[in-house]
Biopython code that builds the backbone (N, CA, C, O; Angstrom):
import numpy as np
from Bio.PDB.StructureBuilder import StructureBuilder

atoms = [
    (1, "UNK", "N", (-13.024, 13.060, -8.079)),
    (1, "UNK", "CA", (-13.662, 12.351, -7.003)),
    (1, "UNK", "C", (-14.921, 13.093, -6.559)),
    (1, "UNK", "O", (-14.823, 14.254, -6.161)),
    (2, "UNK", "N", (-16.111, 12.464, -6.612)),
    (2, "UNK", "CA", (-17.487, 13.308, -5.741)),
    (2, "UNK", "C", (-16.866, 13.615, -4.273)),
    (2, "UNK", "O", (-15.894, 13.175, -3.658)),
    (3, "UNK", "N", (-17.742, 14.448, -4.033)),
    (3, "UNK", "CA", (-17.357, 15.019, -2.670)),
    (3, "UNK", "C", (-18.814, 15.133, -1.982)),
    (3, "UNK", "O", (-18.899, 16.160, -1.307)),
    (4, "UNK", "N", (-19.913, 14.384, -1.981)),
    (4, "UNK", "CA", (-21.018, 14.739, -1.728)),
    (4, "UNK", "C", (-20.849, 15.116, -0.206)),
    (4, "UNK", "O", (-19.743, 15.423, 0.239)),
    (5, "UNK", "N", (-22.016, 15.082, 0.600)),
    (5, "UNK", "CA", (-22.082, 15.259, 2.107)),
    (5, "UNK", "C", (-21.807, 13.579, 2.902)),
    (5, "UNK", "O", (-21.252, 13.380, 3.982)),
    (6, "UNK", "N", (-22.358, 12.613, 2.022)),
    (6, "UNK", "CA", (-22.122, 11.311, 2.698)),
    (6, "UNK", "C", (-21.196, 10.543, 1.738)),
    (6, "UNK", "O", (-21.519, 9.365, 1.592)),
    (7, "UNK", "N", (-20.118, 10.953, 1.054)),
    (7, "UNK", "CA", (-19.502, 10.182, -0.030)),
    (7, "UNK", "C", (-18.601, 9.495, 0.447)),
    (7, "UNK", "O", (-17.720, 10.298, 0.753)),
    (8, "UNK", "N", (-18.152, 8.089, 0.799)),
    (8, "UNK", "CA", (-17.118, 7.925, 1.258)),
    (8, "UNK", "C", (-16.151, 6.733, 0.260)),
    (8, "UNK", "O", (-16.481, 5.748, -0.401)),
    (9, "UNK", "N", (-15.033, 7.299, 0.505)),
    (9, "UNK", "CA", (-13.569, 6.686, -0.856)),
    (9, "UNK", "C", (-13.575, 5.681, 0.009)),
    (9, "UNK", "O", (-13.511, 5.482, 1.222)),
    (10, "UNK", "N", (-13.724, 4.795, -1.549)),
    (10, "UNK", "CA", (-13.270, 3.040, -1.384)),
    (10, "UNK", "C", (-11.701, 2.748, -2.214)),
    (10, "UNK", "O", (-11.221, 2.619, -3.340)),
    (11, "UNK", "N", (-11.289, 2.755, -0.589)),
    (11, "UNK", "CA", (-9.709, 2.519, -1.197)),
    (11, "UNK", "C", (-8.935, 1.106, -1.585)),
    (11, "UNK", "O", (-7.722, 0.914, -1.672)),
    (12, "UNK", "N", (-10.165, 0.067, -1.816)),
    (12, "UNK", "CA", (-9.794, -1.348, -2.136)),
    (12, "UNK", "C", (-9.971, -0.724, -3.538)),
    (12, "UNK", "O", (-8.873, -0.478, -4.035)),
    (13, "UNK", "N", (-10.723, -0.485, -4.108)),
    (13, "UNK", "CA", (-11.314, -0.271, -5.193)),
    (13, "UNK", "C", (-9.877, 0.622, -6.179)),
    (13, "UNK", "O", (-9.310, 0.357, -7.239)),
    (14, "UNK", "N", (-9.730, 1.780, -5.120)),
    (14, "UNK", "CA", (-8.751, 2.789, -5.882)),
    (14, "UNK", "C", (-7.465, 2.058, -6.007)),
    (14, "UNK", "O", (-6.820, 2.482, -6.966)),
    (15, "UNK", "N", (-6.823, 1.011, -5.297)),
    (15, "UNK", "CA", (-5.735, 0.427, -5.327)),
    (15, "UNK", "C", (-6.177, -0.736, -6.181)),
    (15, "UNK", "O", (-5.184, -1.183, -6.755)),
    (16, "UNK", "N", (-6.976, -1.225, -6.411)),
    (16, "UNK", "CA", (-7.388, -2.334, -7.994)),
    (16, "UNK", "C", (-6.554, -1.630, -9.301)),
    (16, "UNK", "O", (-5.698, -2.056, -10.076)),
    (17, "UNK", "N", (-7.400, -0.064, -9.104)),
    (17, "UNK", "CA", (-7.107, 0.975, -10.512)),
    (17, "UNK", "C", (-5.723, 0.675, -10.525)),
    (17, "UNK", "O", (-5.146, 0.027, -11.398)),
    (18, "UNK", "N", (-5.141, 1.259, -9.353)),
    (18, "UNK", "CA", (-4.082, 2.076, -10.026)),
    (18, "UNK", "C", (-2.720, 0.632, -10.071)),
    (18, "UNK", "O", (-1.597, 0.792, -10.550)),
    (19, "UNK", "N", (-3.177, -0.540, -9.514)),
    (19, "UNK", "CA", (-1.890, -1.744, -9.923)),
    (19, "UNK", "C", (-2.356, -2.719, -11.122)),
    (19, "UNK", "O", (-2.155, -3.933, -11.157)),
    (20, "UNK", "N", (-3.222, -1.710, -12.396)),
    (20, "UNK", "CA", (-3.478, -2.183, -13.692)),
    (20, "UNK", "C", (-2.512, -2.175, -14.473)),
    (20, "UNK", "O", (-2.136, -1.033, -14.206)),
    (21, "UNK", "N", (-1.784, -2.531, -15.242)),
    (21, "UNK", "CA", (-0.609, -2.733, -16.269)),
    (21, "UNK", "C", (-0.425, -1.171, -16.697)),
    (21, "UNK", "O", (0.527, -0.398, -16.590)),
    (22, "UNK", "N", (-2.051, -1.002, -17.353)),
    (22, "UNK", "CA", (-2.278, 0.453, -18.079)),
    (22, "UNK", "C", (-1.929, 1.465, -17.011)),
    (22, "UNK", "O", (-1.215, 2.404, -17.363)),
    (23, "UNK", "N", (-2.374, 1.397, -15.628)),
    (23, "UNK", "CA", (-1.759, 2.695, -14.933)),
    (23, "UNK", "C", (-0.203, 2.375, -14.686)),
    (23, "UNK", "O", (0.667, 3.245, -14.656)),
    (24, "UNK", "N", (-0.039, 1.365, -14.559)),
    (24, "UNK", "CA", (1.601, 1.104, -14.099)),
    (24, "UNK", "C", (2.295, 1.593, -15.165)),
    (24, "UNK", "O", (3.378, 2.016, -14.759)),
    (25, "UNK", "N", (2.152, 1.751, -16.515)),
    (25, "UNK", "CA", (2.879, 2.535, -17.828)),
    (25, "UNK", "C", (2.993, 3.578, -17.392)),
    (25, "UNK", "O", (4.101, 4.102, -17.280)),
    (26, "UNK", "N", (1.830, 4.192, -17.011)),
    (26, "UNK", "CA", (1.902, 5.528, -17.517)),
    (26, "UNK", "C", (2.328, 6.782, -15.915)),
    (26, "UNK", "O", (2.746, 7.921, -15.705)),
    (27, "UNK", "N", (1.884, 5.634, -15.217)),
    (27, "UNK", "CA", (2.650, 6.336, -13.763)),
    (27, "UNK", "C", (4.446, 6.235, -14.017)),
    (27, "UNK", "O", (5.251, 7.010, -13.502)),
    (28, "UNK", "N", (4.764, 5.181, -14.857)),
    (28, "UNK", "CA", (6.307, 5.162, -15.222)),
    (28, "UNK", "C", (6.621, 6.161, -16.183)),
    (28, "UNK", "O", (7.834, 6.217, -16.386)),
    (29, "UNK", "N", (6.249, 6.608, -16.549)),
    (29, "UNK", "CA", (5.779, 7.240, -17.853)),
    (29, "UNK", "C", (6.405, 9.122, -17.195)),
    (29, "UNK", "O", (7.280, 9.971, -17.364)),
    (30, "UNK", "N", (5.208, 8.819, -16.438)),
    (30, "UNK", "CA", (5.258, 10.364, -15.373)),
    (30, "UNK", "C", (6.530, 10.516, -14.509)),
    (30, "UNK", "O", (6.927, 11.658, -14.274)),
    (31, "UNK", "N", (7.224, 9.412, -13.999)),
    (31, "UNK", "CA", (8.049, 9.551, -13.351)),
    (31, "UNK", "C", (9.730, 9.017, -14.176)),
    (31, "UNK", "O", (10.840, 8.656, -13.786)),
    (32, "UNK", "N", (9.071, 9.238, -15.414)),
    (32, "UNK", "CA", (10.380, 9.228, -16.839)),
    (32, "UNK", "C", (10.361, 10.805, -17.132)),
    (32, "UNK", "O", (11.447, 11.376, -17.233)),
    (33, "UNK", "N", (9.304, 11.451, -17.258)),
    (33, "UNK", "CA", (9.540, 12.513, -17.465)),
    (33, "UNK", "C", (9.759, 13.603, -16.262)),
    (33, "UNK", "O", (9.943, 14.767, -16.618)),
    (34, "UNK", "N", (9.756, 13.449, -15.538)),
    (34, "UNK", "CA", (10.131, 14.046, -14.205)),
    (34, "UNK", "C", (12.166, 13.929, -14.366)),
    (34, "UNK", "O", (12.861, 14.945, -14.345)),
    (35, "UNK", "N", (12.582, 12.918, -14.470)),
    (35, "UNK", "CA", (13.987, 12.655, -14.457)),
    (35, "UNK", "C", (14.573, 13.337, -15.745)),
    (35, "UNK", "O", (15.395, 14.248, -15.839)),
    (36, "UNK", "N", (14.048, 12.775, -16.505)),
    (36, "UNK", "CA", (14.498, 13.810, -17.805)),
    (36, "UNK", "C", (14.961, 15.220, -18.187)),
    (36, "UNK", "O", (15.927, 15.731, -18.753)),
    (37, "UNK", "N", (13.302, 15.780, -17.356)),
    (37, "UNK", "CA", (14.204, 17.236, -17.169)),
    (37, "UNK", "C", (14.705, 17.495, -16.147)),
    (37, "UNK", "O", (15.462, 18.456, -16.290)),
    (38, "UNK", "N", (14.663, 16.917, -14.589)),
    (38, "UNK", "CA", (16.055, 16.811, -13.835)),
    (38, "UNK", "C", (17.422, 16.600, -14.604)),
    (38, "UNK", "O", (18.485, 17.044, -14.170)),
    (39, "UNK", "N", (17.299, 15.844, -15.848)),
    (39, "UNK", "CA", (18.437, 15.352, -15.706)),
    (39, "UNK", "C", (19.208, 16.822, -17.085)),
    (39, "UNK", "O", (20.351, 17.151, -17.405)),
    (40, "UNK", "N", (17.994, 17.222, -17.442)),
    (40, "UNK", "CA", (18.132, 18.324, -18.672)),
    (40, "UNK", "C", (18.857, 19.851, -17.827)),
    (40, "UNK", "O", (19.401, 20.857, -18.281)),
    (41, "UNK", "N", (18.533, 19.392, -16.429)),
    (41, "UNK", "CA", (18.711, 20.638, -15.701)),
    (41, "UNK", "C", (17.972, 21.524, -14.975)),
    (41, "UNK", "O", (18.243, 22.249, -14.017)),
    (42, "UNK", "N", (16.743, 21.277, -15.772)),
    (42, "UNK", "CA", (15.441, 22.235, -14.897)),
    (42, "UNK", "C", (15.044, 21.871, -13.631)),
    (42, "UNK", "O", (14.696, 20.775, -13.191)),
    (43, "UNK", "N", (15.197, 23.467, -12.861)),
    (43, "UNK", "CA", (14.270, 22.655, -11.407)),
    (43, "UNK", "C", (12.535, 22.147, -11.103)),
    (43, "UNK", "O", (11.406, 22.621, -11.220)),
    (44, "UNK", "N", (12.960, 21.338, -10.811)),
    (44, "UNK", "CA", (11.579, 20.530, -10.588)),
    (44, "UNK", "C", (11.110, 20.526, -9.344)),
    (44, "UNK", "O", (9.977, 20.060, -9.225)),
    (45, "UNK", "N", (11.911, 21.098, -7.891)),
    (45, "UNK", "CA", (11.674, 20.551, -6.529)),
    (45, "UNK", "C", (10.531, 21.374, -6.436)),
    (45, "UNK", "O", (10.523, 22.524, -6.875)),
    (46, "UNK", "N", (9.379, 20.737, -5.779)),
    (46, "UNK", "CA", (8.401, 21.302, -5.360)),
    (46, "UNK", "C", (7.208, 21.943, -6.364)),
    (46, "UNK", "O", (6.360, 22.743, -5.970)),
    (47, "UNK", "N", (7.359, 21.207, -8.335)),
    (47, "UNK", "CA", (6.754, 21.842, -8.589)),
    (47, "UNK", "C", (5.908, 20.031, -9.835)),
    (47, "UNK", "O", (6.329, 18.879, -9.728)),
    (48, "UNK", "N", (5.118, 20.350, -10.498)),
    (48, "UNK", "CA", (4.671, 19.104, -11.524)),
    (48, "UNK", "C", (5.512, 19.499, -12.700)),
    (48, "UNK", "O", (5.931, 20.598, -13.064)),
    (49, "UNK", "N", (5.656, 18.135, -13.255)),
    (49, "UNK", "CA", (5.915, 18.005, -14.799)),
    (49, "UNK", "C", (4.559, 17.902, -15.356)),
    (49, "UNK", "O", (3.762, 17.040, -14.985)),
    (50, "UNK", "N", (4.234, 19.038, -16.501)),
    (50, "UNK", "CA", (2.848, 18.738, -16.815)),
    (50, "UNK", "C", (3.455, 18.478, -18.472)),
    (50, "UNK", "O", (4.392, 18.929, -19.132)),
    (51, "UNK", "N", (2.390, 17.529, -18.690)),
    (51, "UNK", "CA", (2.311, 17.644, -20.137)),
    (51, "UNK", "C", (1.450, 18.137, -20.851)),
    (51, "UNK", "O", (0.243, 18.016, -20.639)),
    (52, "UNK", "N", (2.134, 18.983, -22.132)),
    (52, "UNK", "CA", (0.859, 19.877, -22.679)),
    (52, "UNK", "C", (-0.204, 19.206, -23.089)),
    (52, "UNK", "O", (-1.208, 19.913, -23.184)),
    (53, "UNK", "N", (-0.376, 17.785, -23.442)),
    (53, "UNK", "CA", (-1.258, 17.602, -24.753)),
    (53, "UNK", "C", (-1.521, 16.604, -23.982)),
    (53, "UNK", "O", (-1.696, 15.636, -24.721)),
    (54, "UNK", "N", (-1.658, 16.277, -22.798)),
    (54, "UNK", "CA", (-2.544, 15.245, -21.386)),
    (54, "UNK", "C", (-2.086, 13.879, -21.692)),
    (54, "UNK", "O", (-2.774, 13.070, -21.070)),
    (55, "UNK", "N", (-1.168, 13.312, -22.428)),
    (55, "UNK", "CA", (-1.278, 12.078, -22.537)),
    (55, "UNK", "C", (0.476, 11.965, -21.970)),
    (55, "UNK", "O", (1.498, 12.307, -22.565)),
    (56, "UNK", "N", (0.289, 11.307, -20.503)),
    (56, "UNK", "CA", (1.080, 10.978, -19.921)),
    (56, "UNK", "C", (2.480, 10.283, -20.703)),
    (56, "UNK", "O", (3.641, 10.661, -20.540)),
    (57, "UNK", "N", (2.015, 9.179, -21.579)),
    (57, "UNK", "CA", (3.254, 8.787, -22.083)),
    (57, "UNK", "C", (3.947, 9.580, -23.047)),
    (57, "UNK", "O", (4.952, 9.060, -23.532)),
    (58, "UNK", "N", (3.631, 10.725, -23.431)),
    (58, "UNK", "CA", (4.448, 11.266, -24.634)),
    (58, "UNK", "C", (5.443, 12.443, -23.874)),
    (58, "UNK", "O", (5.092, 13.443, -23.248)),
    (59, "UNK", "N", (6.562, 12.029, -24.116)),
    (59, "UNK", "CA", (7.409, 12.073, -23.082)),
    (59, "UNK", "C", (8.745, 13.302, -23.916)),
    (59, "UNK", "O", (9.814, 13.624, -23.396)),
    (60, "UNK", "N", (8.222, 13.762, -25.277)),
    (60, "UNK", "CA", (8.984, 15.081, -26.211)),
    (60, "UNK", "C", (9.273, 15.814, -25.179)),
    (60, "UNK", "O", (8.589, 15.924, -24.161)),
    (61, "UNK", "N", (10.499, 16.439, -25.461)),
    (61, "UNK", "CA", (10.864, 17.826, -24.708)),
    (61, "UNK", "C", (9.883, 18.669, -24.761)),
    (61, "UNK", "O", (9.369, 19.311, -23.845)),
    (62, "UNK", "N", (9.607, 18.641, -26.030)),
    (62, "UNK", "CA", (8.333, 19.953, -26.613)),
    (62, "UNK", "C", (7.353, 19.511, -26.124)),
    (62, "UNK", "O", (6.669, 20.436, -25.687)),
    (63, "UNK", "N", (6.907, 18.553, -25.962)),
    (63, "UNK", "CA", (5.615, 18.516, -24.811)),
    (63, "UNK", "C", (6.010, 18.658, -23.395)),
    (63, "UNK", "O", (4.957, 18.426, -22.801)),
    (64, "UNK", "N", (6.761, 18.863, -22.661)),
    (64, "UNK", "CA", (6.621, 18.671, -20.820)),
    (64, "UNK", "C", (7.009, 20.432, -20.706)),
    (64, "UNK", "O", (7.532, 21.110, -21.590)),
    (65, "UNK", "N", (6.667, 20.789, -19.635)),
    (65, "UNK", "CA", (7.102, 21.783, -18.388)),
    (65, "UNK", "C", (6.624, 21.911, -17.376)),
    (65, "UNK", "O", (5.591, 21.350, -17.011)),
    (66, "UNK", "N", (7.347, 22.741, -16.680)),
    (66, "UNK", "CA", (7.343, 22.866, -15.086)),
    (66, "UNK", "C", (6.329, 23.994, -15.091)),
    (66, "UNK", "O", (6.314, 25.112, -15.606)),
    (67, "UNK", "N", (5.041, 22.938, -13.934)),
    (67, "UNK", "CA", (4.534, 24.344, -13.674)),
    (67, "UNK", "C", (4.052, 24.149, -11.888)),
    (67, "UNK", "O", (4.271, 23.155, -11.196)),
    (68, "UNK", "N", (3.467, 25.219, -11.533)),
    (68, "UNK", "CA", (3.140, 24.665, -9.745)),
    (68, "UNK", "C", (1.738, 24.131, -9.921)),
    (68, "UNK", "O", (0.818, 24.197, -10.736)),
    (69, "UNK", "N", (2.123, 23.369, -8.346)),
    (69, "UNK", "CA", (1.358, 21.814, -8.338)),
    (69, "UNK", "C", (-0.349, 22.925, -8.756)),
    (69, "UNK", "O", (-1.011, 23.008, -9.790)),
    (70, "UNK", "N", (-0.468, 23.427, -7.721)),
    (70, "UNK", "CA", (-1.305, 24.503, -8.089)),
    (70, "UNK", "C", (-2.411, 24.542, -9.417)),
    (70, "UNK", "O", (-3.575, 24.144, -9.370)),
    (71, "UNK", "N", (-1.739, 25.112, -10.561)),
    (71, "UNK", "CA", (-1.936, 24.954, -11.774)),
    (71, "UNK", "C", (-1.975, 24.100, -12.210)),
    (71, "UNK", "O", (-3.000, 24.260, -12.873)),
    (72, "UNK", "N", (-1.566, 22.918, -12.479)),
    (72, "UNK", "CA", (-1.163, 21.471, -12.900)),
    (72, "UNK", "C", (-2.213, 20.608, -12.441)),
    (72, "UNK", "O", (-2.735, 19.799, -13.207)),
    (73, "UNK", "N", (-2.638, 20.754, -10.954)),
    (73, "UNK", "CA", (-3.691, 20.281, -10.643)),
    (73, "UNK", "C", (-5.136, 20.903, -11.084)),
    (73, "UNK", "O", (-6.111, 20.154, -11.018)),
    (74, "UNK", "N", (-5.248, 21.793, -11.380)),
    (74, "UNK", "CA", (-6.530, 22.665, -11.337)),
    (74, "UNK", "C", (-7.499, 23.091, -12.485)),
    (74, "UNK", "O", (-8.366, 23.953, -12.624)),
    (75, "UNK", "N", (-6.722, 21.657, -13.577)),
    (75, "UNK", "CA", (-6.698, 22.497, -15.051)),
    (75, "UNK", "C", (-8.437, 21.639, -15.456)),
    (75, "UNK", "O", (-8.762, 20.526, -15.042)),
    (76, "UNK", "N", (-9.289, 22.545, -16.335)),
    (76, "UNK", "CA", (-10.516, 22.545, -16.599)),
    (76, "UNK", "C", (-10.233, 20.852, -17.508)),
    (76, "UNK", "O", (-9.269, 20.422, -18.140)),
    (77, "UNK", "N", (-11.479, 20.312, -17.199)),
    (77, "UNK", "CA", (-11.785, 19.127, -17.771)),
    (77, "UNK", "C", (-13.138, 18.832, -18.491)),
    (77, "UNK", "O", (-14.264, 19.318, -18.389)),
    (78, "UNK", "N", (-12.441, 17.582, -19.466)),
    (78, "UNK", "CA", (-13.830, 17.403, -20.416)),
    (78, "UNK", "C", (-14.544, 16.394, -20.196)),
    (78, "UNK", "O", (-14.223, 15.668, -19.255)),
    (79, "UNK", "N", (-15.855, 16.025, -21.102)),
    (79, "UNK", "CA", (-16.452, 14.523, -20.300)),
    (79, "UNK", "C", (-15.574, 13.863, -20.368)),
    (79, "UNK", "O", (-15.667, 12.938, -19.562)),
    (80, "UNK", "N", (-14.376, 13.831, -21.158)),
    (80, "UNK", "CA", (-13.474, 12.571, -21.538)),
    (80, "UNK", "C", (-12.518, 12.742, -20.273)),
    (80, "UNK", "O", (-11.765, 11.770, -20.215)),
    (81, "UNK", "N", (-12.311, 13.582, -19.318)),
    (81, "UNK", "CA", (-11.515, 14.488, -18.427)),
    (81, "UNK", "C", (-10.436, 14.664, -19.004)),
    (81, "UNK", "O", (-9.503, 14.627, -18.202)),
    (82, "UNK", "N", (-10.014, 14.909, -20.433)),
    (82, "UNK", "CA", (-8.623, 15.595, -20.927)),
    (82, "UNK", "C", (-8.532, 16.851, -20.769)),
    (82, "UNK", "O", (-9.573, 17.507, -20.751)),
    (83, "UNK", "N", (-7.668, 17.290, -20.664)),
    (83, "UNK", "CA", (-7.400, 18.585, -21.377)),
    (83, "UNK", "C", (-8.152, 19.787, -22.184)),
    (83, "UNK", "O", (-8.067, 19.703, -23.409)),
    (84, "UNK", "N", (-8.670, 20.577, -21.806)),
    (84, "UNK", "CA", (-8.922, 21.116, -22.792)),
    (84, "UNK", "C", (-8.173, 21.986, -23.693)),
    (84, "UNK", "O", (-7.182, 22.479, -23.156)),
    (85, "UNK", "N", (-8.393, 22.362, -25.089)),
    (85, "UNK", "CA", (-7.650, 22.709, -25.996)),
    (85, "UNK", "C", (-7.617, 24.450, -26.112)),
    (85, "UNK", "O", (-6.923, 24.999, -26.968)),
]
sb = StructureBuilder()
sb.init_structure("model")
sb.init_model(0)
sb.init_chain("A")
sb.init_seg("    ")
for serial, (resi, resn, name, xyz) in enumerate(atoms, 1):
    if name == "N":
        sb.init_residue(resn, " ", resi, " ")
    sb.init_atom(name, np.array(xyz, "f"), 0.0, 1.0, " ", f" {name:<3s}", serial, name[0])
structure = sb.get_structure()
């Protein structure tokens, strides 16, 4: 999100995005893999399910872990805003 000095969030706009089919997958997607490893055992309270390889739906054991929101949020981005490698 810009953050200029006069920027102000259009939240008609942000709620268009996010009740698109394509975000509705993959927000299900995020909150499939959240239960999973609840349900695998790992604690999750208070922290993200990140996935290594940025693509929300791939939902492998070997891709997810727990890390804090912290980190999870903070991670360097590309023009494409993935992941970097």
């Amino acid at each position: 999100m810009p953050s200029g000095k006069n920027y102000k969030r259009d939240y008609k706009q942000e709620a268009k995005y996010h009740a698109t089919p394509e975000q509705k997958k993959k927000r299900a997607s995020r909150n499939a893999a959240r239960a999973k490893l609840k349900k695998a055992g790992v604690k999750v309270a208070g922290k993200d399910v990140d996935h290594k390889n940025g693509n929300p739906k791939d939902n492998k054991r070997s891709n997810l872990r727990v890390q804090p929101k912290a980190k999870n949020r903070s991670f360097a981005r590309t023009k494409t805003a993935g992941k970097k490698k």
